[in-house]
Phi, psi and omega in degrees: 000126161275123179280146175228168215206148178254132166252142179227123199103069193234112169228201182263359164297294182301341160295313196280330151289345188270354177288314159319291182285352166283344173282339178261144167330158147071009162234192207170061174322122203251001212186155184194112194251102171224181176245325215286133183289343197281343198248303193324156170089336206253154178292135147354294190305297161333309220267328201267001167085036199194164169350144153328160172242328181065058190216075175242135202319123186230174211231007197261083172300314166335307198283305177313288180327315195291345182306339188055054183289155154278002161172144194277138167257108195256128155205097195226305177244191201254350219228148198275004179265330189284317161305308190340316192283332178286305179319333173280342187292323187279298212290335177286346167269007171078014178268136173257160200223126151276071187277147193266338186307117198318296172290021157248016172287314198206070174256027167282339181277326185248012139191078163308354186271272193308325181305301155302305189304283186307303167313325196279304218263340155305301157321301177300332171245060184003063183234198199219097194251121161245149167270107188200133199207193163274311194217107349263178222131316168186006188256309201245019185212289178332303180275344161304297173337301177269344161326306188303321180325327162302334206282113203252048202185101192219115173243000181194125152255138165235155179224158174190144201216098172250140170218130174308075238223016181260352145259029157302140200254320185296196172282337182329302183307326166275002155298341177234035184074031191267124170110343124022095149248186204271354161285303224250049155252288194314328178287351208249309174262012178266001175309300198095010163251039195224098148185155187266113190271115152143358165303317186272353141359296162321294174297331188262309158008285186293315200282318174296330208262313181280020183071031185232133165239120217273127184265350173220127163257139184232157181209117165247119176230130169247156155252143164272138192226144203287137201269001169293123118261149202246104157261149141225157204276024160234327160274164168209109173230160178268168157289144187068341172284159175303132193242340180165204186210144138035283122054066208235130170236170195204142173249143143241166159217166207010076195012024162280157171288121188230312156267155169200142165211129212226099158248126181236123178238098186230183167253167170070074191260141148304124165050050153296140168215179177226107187234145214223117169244141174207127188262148207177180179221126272008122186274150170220161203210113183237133167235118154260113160302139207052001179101145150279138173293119172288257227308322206252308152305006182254309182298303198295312181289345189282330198281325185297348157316313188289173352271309184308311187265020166268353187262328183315136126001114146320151156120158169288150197242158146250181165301326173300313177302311207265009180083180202292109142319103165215176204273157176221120168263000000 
């Protein structure tokens, strides 16, 4: 059976899904949706570096929409307020939607209104709107969750995620201060604009999905700063400029510590990894060396998804909702 697919978005996240997903068996693009005046007018195929698609791209969502896909692979903002409208929009065509948007990974906890609003109105036209990603999505919530399945016993997690981010293709690096100096970093986060969006996400994920309700959040950002200069053929930073951030949230109950998630985005980052410890019976501790490759993995979980939320529950879902994301050959 084939899905045909809306790709929304083609930014470079959004390109690496559609570059994917036009390579997989059982999908079928029907339609490609960005505002950048630079793509619109142009074929699909063109923007992927690869054959005509006989797919060209319009900036007219209506027109997207009328294609009647059975489900949107959305990748356009960071913040569920910025998004909202287009996920009602989708959802009101009777499209399910796979979104790349951080805060739609887990927003019941950090905007339970919209979070019900959204839920209410997926239910009503009978789709599945998911959030989802490598971070967050799966490196700092998803795979502890299943790690956790042997433990018949869980009394702590800790996760750490350090990523190398000067061979990022996106935008990340400047989200997260690289290049910088540490006043106009610090000036940046009282903004409220210098952070990698989807940690507490994360956190209430995790706490929601172990039965847990956390009576204190503690949340810290720092920038790091490089002790260097670092050249590459996407960064050039000094020695003393900001090389990335930071990031450590900590959930408790009866003021024990029960979470942590330790995020480092950096550029020349040391000993990336993706590491899961959880104390519990049997305890267990999985470290990947170097890391999930972020660029290849957020395209790969969003397309291994469509087959899972085409099967899912109507209402926003989370990864914990639609059951186990996996590669299909």
């Amino acid at each position: 059976m084939t899905t045909s697919v809306l790709c929304y978005g083609l930014g470079p996240v959004g390109l690496g899904i559609a570059r994917l997903a036009a390579q997989r068996a059982g999908i079928q693009i029907v339609a490609a949706l960005d505002s950048d005046p630079a793509k619109t007018g142009h074929d699909l195929g063109d923007l992927l570096g690869g054959p005509p698609a006989d797919i060209i791209v319009t900036d007219d969502a209506e027109a997207a929409l009328a294609t009647e896909p059975d489900i949107a692979l959305h990748s356009t903002k960071s913040t569920l307020a910025q998004v909202l409208p287009e996920l009602e929009s989708l959802a009101r065509a009777g499209i399910r939607v796979v979104s790349t948007c951080p805060e739609l990974a887990y927003p019941w906890a950090t905007q339970p209104q919209t979070a019900v609003q959204l839920d209410r109105l997926a239910r009503a036209h009978g789709v599945t709107v998911l959030g989802t990603g490598i971070n967050p999505g799966y490196a700092m919530d998803t795979l502890p969750l299943i790690l956790s399945a042997p433990c018949a016993i869980v009394r702590a997690v800790q996760v750490v995620r350090i990523a190398d981010v000067s061979r990022r293709h996106d935008l990340l690096p400047q989200h997260v201060g690289v290049g910088l100096t540490p006043d106009d970093f610090t000036a940046r986060v009282k903004e409220g604009g210098m952070r990698h969006i989807g940690l507490h996400e994360s956190l209430y994920m995790l706490a929601g999905s172990l039965g847990w309700q956390l009576e204190h959040v503690e949340y810290h950002i720092e920038p790091i700063i490089a002790q260097q200069t670092v050249v590459t053929p996407q960064v050039q930073l000094q020695s003393g400029f900001v090389a990335g951030v930071r990031q450590v949230i900590t959930g408790r109950i009866y003021s024990r510590e029960v979470l942590r998630l330790d995020l480092q985005l950096y550029v020349g980052a040391t000993e990336p990894r993706d590491e899961v410890k959880i104390d519990g019976n049997p305890p267990i501790h999985m470290r990947i060396e170097g890391g999930i490759q972020s660029d290849i993995a957020t395209a790969a979980i969003v397309v291994n998804a469509v087959p899972t939320v085409m099967r899912a529950a109507p209402g926003l879902a989370t990864m914990v909702d639609v059951g186990v994301v996996h590669w299909r050959g």
